[in-house]
TORNU-102607 format. One record per residue (C-alpha): residue in three letters; residue number from 1; x, y, z. Coordinates in Angstrom, 2 decimals. Layout:
<atoms>
[atom ala NUM [X Y Z]]
...
</atoms>
This chain:
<atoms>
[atom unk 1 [0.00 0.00 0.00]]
[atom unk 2 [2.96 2.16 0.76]]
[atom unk 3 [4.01 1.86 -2.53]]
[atom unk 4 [0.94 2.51 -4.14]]
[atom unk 5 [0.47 6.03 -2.44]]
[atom unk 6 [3.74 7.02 -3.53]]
[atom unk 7 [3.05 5.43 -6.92]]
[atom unk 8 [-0.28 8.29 -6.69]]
[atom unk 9 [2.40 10.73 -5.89]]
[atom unk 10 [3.75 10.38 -9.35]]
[atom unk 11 [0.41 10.57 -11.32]]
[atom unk 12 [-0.83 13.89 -9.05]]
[atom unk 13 [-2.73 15.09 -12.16]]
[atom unk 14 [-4.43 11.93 -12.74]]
[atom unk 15 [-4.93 11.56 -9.41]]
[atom unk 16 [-6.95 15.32 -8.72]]
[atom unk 17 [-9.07 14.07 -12.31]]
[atom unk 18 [-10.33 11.16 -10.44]]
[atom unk 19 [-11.15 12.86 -6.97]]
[atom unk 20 [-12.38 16.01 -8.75]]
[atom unk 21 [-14.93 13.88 -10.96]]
[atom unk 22 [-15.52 11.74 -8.08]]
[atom unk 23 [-16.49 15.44 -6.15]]
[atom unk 24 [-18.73 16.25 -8.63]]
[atom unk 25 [-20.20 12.99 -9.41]]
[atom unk 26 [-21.79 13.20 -5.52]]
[atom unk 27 [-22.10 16.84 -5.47]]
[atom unk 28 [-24.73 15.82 -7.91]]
[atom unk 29 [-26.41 13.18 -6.74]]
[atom unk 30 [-26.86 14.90 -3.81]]
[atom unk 31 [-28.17 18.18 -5.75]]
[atom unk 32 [-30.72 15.68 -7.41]]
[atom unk 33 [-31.52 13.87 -4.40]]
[atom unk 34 [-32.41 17.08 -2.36]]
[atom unk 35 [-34.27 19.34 -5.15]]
[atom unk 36 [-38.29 19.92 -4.15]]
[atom unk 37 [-40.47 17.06 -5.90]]
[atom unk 38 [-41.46 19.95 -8.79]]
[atom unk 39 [-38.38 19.64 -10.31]]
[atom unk 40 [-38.51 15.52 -10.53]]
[atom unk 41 [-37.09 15.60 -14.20]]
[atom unk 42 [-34.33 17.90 -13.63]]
[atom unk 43 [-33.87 15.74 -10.16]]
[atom unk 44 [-33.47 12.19 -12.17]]
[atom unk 45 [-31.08 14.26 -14.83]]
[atom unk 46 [-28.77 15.11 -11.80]]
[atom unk 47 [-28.24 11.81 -10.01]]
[atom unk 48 [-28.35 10.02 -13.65]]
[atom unk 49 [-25.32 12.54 -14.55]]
[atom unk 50 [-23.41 12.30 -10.89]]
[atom unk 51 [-23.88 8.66 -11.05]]
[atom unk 52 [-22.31 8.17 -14.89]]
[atom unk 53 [-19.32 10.55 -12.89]]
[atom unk 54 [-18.80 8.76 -9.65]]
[atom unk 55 [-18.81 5.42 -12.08]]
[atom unk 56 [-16.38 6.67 -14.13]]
[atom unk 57 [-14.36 8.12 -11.17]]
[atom unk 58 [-13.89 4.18 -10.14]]
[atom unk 59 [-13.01 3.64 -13.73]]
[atom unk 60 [-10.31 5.69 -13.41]]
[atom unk 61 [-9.03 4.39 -9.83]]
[atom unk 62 [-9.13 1.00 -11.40]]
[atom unk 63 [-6.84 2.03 -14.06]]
[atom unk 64 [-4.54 3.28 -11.60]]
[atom unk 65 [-4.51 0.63 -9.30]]
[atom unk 66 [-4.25 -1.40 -12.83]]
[atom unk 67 [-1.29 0.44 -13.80]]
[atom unk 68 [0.76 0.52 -10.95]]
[atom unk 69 [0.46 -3.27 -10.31]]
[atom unk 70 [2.03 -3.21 -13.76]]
[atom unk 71 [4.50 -0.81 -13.71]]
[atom unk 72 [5.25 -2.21 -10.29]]
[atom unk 73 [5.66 -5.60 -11.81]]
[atom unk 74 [7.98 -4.66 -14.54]]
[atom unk 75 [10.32 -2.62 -12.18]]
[atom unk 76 [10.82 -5.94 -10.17]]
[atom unk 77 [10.83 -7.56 -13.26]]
[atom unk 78 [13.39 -5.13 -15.04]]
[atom unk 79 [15.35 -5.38 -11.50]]
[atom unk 80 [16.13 -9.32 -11.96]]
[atom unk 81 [16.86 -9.42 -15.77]]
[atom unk 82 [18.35 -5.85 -16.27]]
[atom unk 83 [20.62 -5.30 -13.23]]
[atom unk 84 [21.03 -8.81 -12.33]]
[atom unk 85 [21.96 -9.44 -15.78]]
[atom unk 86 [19.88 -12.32 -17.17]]
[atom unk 87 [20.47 -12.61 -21.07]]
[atom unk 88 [19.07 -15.53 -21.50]]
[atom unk 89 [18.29 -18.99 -20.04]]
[atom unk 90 [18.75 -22.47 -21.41]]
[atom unk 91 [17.47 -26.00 -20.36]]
[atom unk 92 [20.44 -27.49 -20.93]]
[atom unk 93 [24.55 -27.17 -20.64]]
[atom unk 94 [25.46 -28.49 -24.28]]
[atom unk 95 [24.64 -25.08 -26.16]]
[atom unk 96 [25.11 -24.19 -30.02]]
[atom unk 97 [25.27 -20.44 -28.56]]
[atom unk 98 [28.71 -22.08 -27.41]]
[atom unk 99 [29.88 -22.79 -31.39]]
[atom unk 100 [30.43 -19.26 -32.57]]
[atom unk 101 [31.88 -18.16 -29.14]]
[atom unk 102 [34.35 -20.57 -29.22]]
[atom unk 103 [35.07 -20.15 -33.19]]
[atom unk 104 [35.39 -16.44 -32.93]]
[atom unk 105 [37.83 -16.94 -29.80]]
[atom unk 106 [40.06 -13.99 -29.21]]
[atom unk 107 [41.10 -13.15 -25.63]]
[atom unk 108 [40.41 -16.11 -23.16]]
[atom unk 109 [38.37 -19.19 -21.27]]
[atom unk 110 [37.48 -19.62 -17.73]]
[atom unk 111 [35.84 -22.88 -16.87]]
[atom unk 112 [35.06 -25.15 -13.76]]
[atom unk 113 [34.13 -28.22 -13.31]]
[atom unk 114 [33.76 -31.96 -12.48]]
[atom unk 115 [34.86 -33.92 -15.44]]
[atom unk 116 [34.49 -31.51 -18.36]]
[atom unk 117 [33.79 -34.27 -20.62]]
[atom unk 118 [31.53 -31.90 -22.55]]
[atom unk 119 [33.93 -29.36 -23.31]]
[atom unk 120 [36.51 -31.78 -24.05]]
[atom unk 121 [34.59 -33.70 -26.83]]
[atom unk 122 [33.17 -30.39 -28.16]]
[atom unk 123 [36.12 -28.31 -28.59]]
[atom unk 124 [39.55 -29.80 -27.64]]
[atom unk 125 [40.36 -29.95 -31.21]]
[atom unk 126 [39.43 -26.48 -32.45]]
[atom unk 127 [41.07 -24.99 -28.34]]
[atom unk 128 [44.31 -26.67 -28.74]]
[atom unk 129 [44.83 -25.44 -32.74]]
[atom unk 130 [44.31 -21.91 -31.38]]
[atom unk 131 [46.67 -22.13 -28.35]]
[atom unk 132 [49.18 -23.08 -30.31]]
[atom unk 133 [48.97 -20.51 -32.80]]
[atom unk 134 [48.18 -17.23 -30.77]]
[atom unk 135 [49.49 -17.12 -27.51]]
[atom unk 136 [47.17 -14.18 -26.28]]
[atom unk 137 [44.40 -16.37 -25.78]]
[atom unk 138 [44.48 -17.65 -22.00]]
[atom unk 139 [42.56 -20.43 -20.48]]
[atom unk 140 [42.82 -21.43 -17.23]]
[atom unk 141 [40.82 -25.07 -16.01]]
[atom unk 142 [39.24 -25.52 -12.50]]
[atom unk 143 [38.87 -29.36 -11.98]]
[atom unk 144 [37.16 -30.57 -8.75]]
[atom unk 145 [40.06 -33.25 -7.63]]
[atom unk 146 [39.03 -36.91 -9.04]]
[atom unk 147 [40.46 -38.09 -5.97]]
[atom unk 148 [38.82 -35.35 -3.52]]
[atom unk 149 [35.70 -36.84 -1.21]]
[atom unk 150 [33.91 -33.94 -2.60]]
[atom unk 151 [34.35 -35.34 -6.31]]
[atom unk 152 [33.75 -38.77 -5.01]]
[atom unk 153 [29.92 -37.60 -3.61]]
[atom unk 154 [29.18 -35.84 -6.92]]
[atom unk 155 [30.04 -39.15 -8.68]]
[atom unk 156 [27.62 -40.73 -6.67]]
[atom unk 157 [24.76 -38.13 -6.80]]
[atom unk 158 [25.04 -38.52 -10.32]]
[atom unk 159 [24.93 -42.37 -10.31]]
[atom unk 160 [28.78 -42.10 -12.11]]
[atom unk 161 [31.72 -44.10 -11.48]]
[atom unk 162 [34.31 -42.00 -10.02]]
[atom unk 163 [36.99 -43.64 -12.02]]
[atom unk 164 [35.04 -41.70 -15.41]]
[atom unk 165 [36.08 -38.55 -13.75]]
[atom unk 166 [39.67 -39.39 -13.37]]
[atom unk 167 [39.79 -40.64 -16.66]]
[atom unk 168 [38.79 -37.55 -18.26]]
[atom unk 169 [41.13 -34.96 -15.91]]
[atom unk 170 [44.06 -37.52 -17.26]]
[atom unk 171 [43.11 -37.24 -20.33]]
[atom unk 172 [42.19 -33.70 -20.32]]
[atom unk 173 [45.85 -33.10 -18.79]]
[atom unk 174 [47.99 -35.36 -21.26]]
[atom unk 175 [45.94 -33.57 -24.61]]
[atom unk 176 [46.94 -30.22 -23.67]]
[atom unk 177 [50.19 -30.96 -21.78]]
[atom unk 178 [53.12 -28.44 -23.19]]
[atom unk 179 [50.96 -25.71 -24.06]]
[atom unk 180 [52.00 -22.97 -21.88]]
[atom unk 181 [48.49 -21.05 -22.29]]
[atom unk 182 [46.47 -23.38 -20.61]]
[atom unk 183 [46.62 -23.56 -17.13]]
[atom unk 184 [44.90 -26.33 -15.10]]
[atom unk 185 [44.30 -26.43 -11.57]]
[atom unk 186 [42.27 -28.66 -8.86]]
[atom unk 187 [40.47 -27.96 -5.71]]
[atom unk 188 [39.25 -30.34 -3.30]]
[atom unk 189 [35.97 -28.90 -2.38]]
[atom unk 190 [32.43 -28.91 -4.19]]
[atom unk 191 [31.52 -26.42 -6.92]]
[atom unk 192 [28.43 -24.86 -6.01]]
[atom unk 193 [27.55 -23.87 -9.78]]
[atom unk 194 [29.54 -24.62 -13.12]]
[atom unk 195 [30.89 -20.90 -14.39]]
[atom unk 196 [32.09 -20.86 -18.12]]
[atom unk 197 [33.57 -17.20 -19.59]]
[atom unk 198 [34.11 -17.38 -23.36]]
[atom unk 199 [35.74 -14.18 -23.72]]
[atom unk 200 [33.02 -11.41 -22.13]]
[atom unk 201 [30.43 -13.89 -22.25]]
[atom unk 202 [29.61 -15.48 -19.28]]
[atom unk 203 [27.29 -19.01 -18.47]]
[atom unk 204 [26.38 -20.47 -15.20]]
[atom unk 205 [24.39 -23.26 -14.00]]
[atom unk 206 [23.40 -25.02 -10.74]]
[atom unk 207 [24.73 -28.51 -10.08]]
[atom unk 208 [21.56 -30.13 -8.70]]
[atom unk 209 [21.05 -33.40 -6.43]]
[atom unk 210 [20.53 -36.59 -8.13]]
[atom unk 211 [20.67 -34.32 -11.01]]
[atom unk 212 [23.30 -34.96 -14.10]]
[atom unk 213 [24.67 -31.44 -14.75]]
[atom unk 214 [24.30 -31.97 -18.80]]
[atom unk 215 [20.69 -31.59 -18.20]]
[atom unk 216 [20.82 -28.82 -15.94]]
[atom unk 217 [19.86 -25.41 -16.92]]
[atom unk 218 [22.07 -22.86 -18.06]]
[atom unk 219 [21.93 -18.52 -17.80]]
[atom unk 220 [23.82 -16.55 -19.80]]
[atom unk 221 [24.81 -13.23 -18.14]]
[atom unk 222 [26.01 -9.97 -19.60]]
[atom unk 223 [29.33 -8.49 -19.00]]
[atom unk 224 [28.26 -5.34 -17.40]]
[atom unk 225 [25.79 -6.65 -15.56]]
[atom unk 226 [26.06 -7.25 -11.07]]
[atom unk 227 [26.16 -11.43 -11.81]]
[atom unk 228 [28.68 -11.19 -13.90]]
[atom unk 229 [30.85 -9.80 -11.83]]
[atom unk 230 [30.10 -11.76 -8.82]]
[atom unk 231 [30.55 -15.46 -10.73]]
[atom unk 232 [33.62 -13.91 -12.37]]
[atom unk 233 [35.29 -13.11 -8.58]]
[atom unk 234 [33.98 -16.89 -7.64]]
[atom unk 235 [35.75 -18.25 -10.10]]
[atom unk 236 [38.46 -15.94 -9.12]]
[atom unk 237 [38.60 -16.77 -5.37]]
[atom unk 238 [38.59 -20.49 -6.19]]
[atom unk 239 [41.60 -20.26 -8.67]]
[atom unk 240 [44.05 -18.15 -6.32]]
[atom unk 241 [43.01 -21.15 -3.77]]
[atom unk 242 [43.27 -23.59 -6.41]]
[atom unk 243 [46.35 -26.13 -7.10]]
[atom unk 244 [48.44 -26.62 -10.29]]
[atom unk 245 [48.38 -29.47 -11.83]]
</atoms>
């Protein structure tokens, strides 16, 4: 209610309309109502007049109260998607938006996760050809530790053996092994969301219970947006704590 007075406060003219027509709308019913039985027609012209105004006085509070539930819906909505910096969301984690990003590579990759076997069977191909041919591009690897009780549960919330996951961080390892700009770290603790920066472009996605994470949901956030900087310090936070490999 608070919010809808000072929404009134914004539409003052609209606002003294209503409660002026309102005014008049009883000013003359009550005329009507209170005028000697002689003047019967001119009575019923009155109250039929004052009631047409104090109807469309509601009218017009109704389109208020209709307006400001709107606008007051699209300010929280504009809130979430504007400042927090939705772009878009996806039901899944294997994304053709990915393709051009990755062909049109020019600065760097952040990425976390438990196996990356995704990512690997994707793109290790096209990644490793332009490593090795510009060495501006920088791509630094968070694995959650194969061997880590934290990688261990995951396995098993996914119904995966955890040997698959130390497979693929070996193999991972030995196809990019010698090229100085990729750097790949572990950490021994559970990642809370997978976080994947293609240059300024930024994805994230829950890893959910019982859950596999290829089926999870993914947001894509933009640059200069408040999410984007928050995931981007995560990922951050967990690298300078993070181990080489």
């Amino acid at each position: 209610m608070k919010a809808f007075i000072q929404y009134l406060g914004y539409k003052s003219v609209y606002v003294l309309i209503t409660v002026i027509t309102l005014m008049l709308g009883y000013f003359l019913i009550d005329k009507g109502i209170n005028l000697p039985d002689t003047q019967g027609k001119t009575s019923n012209i009155l109250v039929s007049i004052g009631t047409s105004l104090v109807a469309t006085a509601i009218v017009l509070f109704l389109d208020l109260w209709k307006n400001f539930s709107v606008d007051h819906l699209m300010a929280k909505t504009d809130n979430i998607i504007n400042i927090g910096g939705f772009e878009k969301v996806y039901k899944k984690r294997d994304l053709d938006r990915y393709d051009d990003l990755m062909e049109n590579l020019g600065k760097g990759i952040d990425i976390c996760g438990y196996s990356l076997g995704g990512f690997f069977e994707s793109f290790s191909l096209t990644l490793r050809a332009k490593l090795q041919v510009h060495s501006n591009i920088k791509v630094r690897v968070i694995f959650v530790n194969p061997r880590s009780e934290a990688a261990k549960k995951r396995a098993e919330i996914e119904g995966k053996n955890i040997e698959l996951y130390k497979q693929k961080f070996e193999t991972f390892k030995t196809f990019y092994a010698g090229i100085a700009n990729m750097e790949i770290k572990t950490v021994d603790f559970p990642i809370s969301s997978m976080i994947f920066r293609i240059d300024s472009v930024l994805f994230i996605g829950p890893h959910f219970y019982q859950h596999q994470s290829k089926a999870t949901h993914t947001f894509e956030l933009r640059k200069d947006s408040y999410l984007f900087k928050e995931y981007q310090e995560e990922f951050e936070r967990m690298w300078d704590d993070a181990i080489p490999t």
